[in-house]
PAVOKE-84192 format. One record per atom (N, C-alpha, C): residue number from 1; residue in one letter; chain; atom name; z, x, y. Coordinates in nm, 2 decimals. Example, Ala and Ser with C-alpha at 12.3 -4.5 7.8 and 13.67 -1.06 7.14 Angstrom:
ATOM  num  residuo  cadena  atomo      pz      px      py
ATOM    1        A       A      N    0.78    1.32   -0.57
ATOM    1        A       A     CA    0.78    1.23   -0.45
ATOM    1        A       A      C    0.78    1.32   -0.33
ATOM    2        S       A      N    0.71    1.28   -0.22
ATOM    2        S       A     CA    0.71    1.37   -0.11
ATOM    2        S       A      C    0.79    1.29    0.00
//
This chain:
ATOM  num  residuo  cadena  atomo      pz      px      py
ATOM    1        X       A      N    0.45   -1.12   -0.59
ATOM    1        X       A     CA    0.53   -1.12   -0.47
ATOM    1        X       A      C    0.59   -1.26   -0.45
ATOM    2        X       A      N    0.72   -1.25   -0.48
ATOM    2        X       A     CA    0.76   -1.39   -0.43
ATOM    2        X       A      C    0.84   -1.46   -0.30
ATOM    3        X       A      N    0.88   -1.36   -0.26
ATOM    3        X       A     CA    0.92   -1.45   -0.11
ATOM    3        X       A      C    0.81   -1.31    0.00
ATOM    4        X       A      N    0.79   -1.36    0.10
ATOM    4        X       A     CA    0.73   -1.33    0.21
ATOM    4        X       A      C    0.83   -1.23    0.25
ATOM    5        X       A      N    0.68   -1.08    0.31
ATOM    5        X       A     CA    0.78   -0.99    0.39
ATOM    5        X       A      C    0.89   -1.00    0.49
ATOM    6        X       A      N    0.85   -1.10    0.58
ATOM    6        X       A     CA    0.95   -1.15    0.66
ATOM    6        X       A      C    1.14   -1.21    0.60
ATOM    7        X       A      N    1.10   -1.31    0.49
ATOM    7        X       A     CA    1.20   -1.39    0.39
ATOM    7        X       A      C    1.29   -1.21    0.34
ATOM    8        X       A      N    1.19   -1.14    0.28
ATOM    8        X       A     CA    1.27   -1.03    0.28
ATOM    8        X       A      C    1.37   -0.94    0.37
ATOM    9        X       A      N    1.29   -0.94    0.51
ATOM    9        X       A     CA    1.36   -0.87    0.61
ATOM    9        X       A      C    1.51   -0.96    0.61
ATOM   10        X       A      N    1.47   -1.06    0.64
ATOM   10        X       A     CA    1.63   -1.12    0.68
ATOM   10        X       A      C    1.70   -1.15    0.56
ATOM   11        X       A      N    1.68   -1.14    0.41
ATOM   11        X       A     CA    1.77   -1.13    0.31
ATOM   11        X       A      C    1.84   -1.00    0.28
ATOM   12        X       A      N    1.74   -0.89    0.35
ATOM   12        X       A     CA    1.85   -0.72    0.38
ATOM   12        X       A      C    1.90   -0.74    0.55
ATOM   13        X       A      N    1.91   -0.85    0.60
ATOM   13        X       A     CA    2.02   -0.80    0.71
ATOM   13        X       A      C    1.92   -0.78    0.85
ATOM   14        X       A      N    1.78   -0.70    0.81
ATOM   14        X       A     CA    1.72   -0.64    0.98
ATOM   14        X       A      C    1.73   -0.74    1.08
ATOM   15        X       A      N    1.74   -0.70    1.16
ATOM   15        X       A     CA    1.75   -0.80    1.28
ATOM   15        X       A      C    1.55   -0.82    1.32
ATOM   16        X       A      N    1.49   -0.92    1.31
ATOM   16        X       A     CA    1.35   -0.93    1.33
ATOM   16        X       A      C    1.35   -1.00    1.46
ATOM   17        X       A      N    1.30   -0.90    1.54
ATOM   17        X       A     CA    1.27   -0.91    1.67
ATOM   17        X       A      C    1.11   -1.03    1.69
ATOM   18        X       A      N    1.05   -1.06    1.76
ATOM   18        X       A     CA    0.90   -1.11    1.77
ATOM   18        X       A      C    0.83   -1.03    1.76
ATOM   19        X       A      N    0.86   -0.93    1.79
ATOM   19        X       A     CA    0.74   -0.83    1.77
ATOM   19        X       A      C    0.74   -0.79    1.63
ATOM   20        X       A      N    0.84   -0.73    1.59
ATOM   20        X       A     CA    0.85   -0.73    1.42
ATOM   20        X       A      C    0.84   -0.81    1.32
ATOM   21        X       A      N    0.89   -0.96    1.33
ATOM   21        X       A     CA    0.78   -1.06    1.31
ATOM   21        X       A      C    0.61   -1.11    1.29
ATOM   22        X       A      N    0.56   -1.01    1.41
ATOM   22        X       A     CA    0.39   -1.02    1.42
ATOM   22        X       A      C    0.40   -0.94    1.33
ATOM   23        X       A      N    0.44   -0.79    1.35
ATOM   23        X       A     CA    0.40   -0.71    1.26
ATOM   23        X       A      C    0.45   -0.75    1.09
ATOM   24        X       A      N    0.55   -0.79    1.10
ATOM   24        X       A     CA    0.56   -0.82    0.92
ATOM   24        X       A      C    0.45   -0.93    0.90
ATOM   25        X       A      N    0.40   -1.04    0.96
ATOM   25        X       A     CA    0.32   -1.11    0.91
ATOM   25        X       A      C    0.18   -1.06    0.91
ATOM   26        X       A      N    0.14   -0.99    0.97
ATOM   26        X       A     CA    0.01   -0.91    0.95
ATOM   26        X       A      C    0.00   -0.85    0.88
ATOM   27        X       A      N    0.10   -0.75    0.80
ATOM   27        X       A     CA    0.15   -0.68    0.65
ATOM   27        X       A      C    0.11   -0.79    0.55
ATOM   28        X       A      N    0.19   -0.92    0.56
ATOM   28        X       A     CA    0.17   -0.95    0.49
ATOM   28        X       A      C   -0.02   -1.04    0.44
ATOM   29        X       A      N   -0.03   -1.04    0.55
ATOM   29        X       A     CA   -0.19   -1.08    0.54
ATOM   29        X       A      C   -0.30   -0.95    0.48
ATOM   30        X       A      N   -0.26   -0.81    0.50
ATOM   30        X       A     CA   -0.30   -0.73    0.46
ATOM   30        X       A      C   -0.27   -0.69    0.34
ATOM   31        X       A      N   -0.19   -0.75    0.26
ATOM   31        X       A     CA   -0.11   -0.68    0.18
ATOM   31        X       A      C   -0.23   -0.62    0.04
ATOM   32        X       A      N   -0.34   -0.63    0.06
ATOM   32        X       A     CA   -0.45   -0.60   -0.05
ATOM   32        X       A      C   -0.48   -0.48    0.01
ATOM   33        X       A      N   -0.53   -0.45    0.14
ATOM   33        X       A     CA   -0.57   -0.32    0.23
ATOM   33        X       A      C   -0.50   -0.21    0.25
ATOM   34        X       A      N   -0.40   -0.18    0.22
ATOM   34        X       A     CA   -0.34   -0.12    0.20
ATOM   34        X       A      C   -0.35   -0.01    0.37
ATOM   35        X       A      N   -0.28   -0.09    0.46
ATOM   35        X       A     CA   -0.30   -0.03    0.55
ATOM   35        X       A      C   -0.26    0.10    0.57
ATOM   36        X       A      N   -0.28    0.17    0.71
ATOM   36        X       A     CA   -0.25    0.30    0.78
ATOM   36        X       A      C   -0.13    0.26    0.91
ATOM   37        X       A      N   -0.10    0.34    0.94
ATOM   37        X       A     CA   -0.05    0.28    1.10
ATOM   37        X       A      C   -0.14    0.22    1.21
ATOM   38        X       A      N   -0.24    0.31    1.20
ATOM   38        X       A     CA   -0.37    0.25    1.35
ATOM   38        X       A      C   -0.43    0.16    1.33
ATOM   39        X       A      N   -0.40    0.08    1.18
ATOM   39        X       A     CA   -0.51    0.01    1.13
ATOM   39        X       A      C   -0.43   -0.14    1.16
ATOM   40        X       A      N   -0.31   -0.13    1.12
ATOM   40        X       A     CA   -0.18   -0.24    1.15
ATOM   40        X       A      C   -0.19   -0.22    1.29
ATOM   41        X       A      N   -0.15   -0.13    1.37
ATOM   41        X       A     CA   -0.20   -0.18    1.52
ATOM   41        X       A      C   -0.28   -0.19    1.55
ATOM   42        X       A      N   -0.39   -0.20    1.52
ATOM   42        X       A     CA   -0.51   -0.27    1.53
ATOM   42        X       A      C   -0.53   -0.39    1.53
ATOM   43        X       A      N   -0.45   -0.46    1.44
ATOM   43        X       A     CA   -0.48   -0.58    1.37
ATOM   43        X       A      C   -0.33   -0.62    1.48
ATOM   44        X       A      N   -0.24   -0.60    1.46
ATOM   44        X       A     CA   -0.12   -0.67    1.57
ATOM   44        X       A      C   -0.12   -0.66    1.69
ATOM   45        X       A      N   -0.19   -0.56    1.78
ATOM   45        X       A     CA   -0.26   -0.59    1.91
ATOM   45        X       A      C   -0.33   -0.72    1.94
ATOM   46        X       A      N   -0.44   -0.77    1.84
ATOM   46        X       A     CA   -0.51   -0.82    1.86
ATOM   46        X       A      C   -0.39   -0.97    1.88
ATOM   47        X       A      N   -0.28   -1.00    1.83
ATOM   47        X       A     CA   -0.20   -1.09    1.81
ATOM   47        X       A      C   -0.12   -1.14    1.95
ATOM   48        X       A      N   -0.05   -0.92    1.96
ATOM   48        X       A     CA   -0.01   -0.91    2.07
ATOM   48        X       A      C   -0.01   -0.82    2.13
ATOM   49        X       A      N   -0.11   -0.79    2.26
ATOM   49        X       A     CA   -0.11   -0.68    2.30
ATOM   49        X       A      C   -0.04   -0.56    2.39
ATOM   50        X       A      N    0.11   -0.62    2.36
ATOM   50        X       A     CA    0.23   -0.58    2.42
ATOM   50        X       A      C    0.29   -0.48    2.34
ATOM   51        X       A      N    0.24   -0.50    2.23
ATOM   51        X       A     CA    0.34   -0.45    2.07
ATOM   51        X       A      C    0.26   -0.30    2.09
ATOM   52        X       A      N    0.34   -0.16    2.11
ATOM   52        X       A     CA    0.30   -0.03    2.14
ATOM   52        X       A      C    0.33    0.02    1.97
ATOM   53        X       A      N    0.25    0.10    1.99
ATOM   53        X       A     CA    0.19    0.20    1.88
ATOM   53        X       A      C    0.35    0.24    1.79
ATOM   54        X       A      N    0.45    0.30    1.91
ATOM   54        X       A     CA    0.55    0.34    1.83
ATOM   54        X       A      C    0.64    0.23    1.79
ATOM   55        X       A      N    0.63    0.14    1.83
ATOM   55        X       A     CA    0.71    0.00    1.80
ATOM   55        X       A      C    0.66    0.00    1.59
ATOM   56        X       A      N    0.51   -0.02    1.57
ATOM   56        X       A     CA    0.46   -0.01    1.50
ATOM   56        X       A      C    0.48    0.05    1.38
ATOM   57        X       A      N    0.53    0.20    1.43
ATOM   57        X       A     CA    0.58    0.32    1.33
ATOM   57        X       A      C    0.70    0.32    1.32
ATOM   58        X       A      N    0.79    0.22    1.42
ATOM   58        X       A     CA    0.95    0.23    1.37
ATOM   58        X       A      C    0.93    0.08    1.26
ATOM   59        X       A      N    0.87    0.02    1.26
ATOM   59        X       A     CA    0.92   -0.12    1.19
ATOM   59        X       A      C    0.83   -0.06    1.05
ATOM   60        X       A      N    0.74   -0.02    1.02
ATOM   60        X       A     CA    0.69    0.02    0.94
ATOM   60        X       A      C    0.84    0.11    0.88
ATOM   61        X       A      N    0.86    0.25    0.95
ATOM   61        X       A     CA    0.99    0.30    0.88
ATOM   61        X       A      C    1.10    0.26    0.82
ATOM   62        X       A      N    1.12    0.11    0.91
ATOM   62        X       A     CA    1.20    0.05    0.87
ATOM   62        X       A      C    1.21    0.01    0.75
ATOM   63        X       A      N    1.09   -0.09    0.72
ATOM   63        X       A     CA    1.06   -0.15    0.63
ATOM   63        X       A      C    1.07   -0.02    0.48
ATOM   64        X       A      N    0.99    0.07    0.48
ATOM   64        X       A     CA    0.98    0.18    0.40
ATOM   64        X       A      C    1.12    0.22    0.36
ATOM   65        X       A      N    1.22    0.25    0.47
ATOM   65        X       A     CA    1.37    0.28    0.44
ATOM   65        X       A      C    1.43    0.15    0.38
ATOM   66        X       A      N    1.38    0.05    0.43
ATOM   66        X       A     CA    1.45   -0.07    0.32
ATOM   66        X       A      C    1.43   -0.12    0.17
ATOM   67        X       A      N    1.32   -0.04    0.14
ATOM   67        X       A     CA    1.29   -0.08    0.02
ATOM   67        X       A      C    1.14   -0.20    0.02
ATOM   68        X       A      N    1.11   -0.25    0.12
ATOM   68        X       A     CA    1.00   -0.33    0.16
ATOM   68        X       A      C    0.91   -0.28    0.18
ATOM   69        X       A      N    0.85   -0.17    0.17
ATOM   69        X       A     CA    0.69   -0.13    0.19
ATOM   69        X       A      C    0.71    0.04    0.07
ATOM   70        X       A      N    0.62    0.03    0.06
ATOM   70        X       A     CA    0.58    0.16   -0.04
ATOM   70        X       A      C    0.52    0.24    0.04
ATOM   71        X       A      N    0.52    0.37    0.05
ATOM   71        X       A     CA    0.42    0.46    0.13
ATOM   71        X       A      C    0.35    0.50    0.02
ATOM   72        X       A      N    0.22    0.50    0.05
ATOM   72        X       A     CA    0.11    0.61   -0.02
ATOM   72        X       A      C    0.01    0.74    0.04
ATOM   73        X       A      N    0.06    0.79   -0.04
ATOM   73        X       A     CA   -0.05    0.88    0.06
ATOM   73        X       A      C   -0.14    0.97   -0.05
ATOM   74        X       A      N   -0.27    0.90    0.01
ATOM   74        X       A     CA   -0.39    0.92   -0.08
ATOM   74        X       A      C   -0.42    1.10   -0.01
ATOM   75        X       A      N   -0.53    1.18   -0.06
ATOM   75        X       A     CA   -0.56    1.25   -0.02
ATOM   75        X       A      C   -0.72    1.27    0.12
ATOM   76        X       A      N   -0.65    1.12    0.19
ATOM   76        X       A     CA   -0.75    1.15    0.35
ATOM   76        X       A      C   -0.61    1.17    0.39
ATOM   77        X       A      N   -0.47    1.21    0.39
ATOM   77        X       A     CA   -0.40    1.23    0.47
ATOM   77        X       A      C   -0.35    1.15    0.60
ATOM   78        X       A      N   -0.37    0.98    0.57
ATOM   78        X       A     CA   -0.30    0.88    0.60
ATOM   78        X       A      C   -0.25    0.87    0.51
ATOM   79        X       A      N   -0.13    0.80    0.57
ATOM   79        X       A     CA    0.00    0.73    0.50
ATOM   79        X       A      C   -0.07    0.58    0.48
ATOM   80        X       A      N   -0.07    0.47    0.38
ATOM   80        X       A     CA   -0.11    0.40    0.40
ATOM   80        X       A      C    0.00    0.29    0.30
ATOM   81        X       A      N    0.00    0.17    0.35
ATOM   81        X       A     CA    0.15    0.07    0.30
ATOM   81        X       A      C    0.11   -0.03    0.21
ATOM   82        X       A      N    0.19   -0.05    0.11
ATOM   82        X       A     CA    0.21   -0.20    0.03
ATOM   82        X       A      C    0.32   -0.23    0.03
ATOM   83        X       A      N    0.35   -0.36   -0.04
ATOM   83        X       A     CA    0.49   -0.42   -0.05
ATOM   83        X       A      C    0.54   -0.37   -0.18
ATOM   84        X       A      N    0.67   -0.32   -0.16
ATOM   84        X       A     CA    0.68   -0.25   -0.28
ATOM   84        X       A      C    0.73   -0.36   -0.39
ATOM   85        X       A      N    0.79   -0.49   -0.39
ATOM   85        X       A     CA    0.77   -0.55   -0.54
ATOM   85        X       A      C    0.66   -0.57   -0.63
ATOM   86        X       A      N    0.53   -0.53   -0.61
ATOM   86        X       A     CA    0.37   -0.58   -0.65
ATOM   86        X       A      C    0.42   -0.49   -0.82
ATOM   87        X       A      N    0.30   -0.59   -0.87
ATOM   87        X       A     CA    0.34   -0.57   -1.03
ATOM   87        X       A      C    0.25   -0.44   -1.03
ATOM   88        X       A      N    0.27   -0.31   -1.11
ATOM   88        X       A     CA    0.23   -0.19   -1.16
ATOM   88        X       A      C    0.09   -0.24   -1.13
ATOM   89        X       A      N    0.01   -0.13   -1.08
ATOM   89        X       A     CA   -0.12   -0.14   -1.02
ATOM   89        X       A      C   -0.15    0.00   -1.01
ATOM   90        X       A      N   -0.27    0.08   -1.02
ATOM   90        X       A     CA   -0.34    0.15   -1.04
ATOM   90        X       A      C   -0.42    0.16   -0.92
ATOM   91        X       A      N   -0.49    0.28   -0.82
ATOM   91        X       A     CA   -0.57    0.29   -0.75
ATOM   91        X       A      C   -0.67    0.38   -0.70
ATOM   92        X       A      N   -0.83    0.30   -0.69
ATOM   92        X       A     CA   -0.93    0.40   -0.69
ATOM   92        X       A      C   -0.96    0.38   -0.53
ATOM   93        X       A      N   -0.98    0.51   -0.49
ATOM   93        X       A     CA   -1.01    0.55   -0.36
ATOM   93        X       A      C   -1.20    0.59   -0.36
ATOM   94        X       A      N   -1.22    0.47   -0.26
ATOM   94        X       A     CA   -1.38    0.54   -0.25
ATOM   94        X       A      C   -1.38    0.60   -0.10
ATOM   95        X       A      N   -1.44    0.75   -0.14
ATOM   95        X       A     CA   -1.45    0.89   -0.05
ATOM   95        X       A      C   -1.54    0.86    0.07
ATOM   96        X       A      N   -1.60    0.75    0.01
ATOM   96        X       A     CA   -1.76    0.73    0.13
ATOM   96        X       A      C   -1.69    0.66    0.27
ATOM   97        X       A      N   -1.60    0.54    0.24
ATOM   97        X       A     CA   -1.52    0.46    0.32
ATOM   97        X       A      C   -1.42    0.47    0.32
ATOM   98        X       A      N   -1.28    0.53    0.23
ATOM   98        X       A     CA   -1.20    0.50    0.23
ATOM   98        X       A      C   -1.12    0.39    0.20
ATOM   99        X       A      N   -1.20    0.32    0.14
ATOM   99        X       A     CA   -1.13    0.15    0.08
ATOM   99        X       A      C   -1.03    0.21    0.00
ATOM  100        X       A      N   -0.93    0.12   -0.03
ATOM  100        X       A     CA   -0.87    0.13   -0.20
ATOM  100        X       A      C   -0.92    0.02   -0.25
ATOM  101        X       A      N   -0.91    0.03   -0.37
ATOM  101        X       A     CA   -0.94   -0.07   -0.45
ATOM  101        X       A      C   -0.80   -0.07   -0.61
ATOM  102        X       A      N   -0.77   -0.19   -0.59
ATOM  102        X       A     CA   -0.69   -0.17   -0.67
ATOM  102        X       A      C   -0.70   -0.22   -0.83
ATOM  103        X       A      N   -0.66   -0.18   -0.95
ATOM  103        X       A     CA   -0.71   -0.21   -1.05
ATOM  103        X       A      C   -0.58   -0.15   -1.19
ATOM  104        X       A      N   -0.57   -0.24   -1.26
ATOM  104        X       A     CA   -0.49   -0.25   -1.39
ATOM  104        X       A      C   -0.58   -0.26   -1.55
ATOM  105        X       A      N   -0.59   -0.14   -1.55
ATOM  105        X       A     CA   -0.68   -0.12   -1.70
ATOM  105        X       A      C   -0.57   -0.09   -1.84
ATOM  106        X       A      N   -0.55   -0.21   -1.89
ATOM  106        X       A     CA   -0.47   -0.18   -2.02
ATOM  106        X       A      C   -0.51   -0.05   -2.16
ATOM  107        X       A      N   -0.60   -0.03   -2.10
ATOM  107        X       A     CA   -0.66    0.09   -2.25
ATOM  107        X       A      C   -0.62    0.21   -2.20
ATOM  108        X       A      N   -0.62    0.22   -2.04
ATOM  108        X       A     CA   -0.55    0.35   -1.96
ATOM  108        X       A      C   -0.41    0.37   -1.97
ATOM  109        X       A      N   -0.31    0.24   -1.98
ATOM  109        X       A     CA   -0.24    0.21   -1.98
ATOM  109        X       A      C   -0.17    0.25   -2.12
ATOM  110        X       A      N   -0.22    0.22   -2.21
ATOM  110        X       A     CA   -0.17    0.23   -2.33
ATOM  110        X       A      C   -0.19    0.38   -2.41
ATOM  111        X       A      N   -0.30    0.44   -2.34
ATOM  111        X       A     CA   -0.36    0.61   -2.38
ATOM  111        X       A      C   -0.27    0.66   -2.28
ATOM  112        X       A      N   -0.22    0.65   -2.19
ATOM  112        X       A     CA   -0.09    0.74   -2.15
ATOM  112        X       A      C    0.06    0.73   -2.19
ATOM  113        X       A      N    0.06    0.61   -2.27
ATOM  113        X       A     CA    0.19    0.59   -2.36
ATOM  113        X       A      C    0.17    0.68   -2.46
ATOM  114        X       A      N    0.07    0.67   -2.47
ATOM  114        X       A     CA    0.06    0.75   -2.65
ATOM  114        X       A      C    0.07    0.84   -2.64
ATOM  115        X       A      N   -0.03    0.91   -2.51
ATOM  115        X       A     CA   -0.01    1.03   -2.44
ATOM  115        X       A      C    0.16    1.13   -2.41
ATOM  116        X       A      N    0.19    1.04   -2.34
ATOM  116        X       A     CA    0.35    1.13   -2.33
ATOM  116        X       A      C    0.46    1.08   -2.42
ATOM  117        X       A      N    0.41    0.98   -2.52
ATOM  117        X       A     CA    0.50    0.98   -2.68
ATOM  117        X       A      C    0.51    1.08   -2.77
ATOM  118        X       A      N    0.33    1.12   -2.77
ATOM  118        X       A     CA    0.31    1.25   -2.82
ATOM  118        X       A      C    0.39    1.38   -2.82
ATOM  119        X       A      N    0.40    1.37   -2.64
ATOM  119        X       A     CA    0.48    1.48   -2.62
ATOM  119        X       A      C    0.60    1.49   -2.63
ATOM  120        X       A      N    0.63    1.40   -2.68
ATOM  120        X       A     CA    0.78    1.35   -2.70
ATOM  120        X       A      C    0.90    1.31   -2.55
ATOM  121        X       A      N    0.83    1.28   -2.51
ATOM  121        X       A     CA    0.88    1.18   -2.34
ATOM  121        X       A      C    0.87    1.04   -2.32
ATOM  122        X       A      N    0.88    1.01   -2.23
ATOM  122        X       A     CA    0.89    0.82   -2.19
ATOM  122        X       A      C    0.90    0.79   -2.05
ATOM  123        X       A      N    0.81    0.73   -2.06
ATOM  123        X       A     CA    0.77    0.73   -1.93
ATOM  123        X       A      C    0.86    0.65   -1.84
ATOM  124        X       A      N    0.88    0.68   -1.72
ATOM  124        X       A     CA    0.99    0.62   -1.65
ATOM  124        X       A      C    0.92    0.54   -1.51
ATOM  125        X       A      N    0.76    0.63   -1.48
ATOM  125        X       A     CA    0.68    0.57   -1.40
ATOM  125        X       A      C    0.57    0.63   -1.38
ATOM  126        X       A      N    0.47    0.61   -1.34
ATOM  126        X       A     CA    0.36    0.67   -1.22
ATOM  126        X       A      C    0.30    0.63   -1.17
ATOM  127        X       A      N    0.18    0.73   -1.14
ATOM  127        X       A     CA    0.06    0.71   -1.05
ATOM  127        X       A      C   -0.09    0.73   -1.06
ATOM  128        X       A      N   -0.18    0.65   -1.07
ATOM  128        X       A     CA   -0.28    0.70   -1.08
ATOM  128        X       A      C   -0.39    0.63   -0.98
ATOM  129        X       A      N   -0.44    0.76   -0.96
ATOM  129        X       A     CA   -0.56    0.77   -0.79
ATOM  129        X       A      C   -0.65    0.77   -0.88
ATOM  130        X       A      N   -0.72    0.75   -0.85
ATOM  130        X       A     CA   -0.90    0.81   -0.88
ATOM  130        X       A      C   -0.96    0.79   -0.76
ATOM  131        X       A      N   -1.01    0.90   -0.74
ATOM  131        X       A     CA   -1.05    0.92   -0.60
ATOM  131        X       A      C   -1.24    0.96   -0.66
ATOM  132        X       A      N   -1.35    0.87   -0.55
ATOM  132        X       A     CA   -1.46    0.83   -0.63
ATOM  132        X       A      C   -1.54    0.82   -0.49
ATOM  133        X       A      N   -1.74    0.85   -0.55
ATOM  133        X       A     CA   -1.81    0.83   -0.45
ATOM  133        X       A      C   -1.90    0.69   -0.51
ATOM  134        X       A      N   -1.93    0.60   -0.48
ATOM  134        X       A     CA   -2.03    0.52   -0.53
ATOM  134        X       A      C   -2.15    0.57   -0.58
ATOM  135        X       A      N   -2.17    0.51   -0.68
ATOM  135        X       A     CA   -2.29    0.53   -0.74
ATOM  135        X       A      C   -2.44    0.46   -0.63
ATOM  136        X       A      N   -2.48    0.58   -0.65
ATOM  136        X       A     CA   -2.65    0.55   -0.57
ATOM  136        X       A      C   -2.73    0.54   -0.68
ATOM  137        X       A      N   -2.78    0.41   -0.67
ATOM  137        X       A     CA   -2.90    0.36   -0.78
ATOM  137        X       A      C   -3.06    0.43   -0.76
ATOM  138        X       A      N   -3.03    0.50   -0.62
ATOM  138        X       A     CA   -3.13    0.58   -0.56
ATOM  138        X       A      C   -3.13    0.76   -0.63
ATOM  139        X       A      N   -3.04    0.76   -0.62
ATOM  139        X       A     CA   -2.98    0.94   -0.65
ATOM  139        X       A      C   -3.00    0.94   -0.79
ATOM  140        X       A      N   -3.09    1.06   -0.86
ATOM  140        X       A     CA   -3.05    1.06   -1.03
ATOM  140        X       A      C   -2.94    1.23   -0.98
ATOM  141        X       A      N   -2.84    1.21   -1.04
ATOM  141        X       A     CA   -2.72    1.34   -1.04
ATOM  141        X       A      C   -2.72    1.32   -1.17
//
């Protein structure tokens, strides 16, 4: 990521209010957590407790209609945000919490090239979840 979410807003034009300001800089502090909406207002209340919920879901939209945030949507059925220039990244979802965890395995990487070479295609992009419970050193399964 090389310029800051904000550096982005104003090189597409948005008009960045203060409040959209707090919110892009707490995006950008999050930008590993891959937040939700309640989870960013959560975190930008605490900044400024003036900034309402829907304020929150329009600058988010914004951002997502400008090309500046990625929506994901894992299977808990939040919508949850990154910055969308981040280099190709891969994500495991633990079921117990809900964390993501993000992670880039080149042998997965290169077994799905081979994979849809095979089939005589080319890959233009994707996605991969793994959706996972932690291992209990207690539990034999």
């Amino acid at each position: 990521m090389t310029d800051t979410i904000l550096k982005k807003c104003e090189a597409k034009g948005l008009r960045m209010t203060g409040q959209r300001r707090v919110i892009a800089g707490v995006l950008e502090t999050a930008h590993r957590d891959h937040p939700d909406v309640e989870a960013l207002y959560a975190k930008v209340t605490e900044i400024d407790p003036r900034i309402s919920i829907a304020t929150v879901y329009r600058t988010v939209k914004l951002l997502e209609e400008s090309g500046i945030l990625i929506r994901n949507e894992f299977a808990d059925g939040r919508a949850r945000y990154e910055t969308a220039d981040r280099e190709h990244h891969d994500h495991l979802i633990d079921l117990s919490t809900g964390k993501v965890i993000e992670f880039c395995e080149p042998e997965i990487e290169a077994l799905q090239e081979k994979l849809v070479k095979k089939l005589g295609y080319k890959i233009r992009f994707h996605r991969l979840e793994i959706y996972a419970d932690p291992i209990d050193s207690n539990k034999t399964d």
